[in-house]
N, C-alpha and C positions, 0 to 999 in steps of 0.2 A: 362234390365240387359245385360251388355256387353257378348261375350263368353270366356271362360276361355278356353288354350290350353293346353293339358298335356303331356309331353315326355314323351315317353313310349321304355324301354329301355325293347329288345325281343333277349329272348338267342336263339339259334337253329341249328341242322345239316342242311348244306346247301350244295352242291355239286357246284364245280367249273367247269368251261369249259373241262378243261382235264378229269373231272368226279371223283376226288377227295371229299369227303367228310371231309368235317372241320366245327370245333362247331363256330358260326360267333353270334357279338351280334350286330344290330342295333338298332337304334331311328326309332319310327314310332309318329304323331305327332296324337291326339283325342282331339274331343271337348267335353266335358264332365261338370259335375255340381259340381261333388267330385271325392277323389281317390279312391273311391271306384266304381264309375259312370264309369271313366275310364279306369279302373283296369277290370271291365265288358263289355266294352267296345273294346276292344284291345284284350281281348280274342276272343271275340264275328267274327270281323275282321281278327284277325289271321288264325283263324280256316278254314275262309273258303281258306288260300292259302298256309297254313303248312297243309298236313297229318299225319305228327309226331309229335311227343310230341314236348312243347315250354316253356320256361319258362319267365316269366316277372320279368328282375331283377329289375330295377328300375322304379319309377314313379316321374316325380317334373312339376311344373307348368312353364312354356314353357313363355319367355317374348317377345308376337310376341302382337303387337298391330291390326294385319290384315293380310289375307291370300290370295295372289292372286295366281290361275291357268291360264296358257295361254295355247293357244294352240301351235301344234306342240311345245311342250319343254319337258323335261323328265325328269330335276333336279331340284331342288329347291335350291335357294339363299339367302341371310339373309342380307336385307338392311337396313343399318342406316340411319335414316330422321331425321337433326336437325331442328324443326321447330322453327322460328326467331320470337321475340314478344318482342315490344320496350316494356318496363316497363315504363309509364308517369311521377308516383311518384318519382324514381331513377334517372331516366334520363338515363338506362343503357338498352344492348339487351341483352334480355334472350333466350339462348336455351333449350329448349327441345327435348331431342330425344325419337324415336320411332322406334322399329323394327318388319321391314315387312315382310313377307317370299314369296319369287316373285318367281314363275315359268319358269322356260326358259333356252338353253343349253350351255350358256357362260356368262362370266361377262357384255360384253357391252351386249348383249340381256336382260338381269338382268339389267342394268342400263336404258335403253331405256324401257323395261315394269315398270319399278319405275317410270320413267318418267310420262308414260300414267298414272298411276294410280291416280300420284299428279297433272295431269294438271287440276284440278279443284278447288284447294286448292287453297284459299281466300290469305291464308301469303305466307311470303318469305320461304321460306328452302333453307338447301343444301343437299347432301348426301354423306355423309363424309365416307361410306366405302360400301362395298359389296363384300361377300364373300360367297363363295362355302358352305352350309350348309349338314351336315350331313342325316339329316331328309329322309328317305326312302320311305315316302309315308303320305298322309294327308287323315285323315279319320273325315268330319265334321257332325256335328248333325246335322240330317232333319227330321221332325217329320209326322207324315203321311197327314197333311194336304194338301187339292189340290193345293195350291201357293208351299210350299215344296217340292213336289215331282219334281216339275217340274224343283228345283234351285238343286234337287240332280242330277237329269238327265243330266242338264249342267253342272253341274260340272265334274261327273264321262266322259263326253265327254272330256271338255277341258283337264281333267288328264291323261285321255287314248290316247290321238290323238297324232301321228306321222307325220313328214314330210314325202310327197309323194312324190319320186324320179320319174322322168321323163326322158326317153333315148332323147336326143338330139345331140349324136354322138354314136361312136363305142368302145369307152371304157369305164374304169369304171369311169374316169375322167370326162366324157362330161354330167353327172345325174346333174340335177336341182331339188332344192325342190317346190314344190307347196306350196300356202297356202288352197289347199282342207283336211277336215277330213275325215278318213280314219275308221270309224265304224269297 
């Protein structure tokens, strides 16, 4: 069975940098079986990073075909793959598209981990768009088996890991990122 994605649209008081509080609603994205799986789910999630009350206004079934985390990246991006398949009977090329939700903190880096992703794909594609997605955070299902535990473990690494700036001069200009994780 494939995994189903669910948006999960989360009201909340949030405080801003200046220390403002305003009621903010994001997307957070679960992988769940029903809306009610998810809806238990996204609570469950929430909880442990709101201490106040939250409300879940909306839930709808999310049309990502596949979720990649990379390291050091901090956003999520929403790519389109049309993938190309000659039809023999028509004599025509058909596309179909699919959309990815790639980790990482600019477009061309979103385009280059799209890249990686597809370079073992058998057909032709192209990628006809990417875009800055909403999505606040990706909460996927692992089940307590010993192979699971291990694929949650990497994951919550690659979603949590930052670049590691490096002094190699004397201002703030001369930091370099590393590709080390930063636990």
């Amino acid at each position: 069975m494939s995994t189903i994605w669910y948006e999960c649209k989360v009201k909340y008081r949030k405080t801003d940098e200046t220390g403002i509080q305003k009621v903010t609603t994001e997307p957070y994205l679960v992988d769940a079986l029903s809306y009610t799986e998810a809806e238990s789910r996204i609570n469950e999630e929430m909880s442990a990073y709101i201490s106040e009350e939250f409300k879940i206004t909306n839930i709808k079934v999310a049309n990502y075909a596949e979720i990649h985390p990379f390291e050091n990246a901090d956003r999520w991006f929403r790519s389109k793959v049309s993938l190309l398949a000659y039809d023999e009977e028509s004599g025509k090329e058909r596309k179909t598209n699919l959309y990815m939700l790639v980790q990482a903190n600019d477009v061309k880096e979103a385009y280059d981990n799209t890249i990686t992703v597809m370079k073992n794909t058998m057909g032709d594609y192209t990628i006809p768009s990417i875009s800055e997605s909403p999505i606040m955070d990706v909460f996927p299902y692992f089940s307590s088996e010993e192979g699971e535990l291990e694929k949650l473990e990497r994951f919550n690494t690659l979603k949590a890991s930052k670049p590691e700036l490096v002094a190699v001069g004397e201002t703030e200009d001369d930091f370099i990122e590393t590709d080390s994780v930063i636990a």
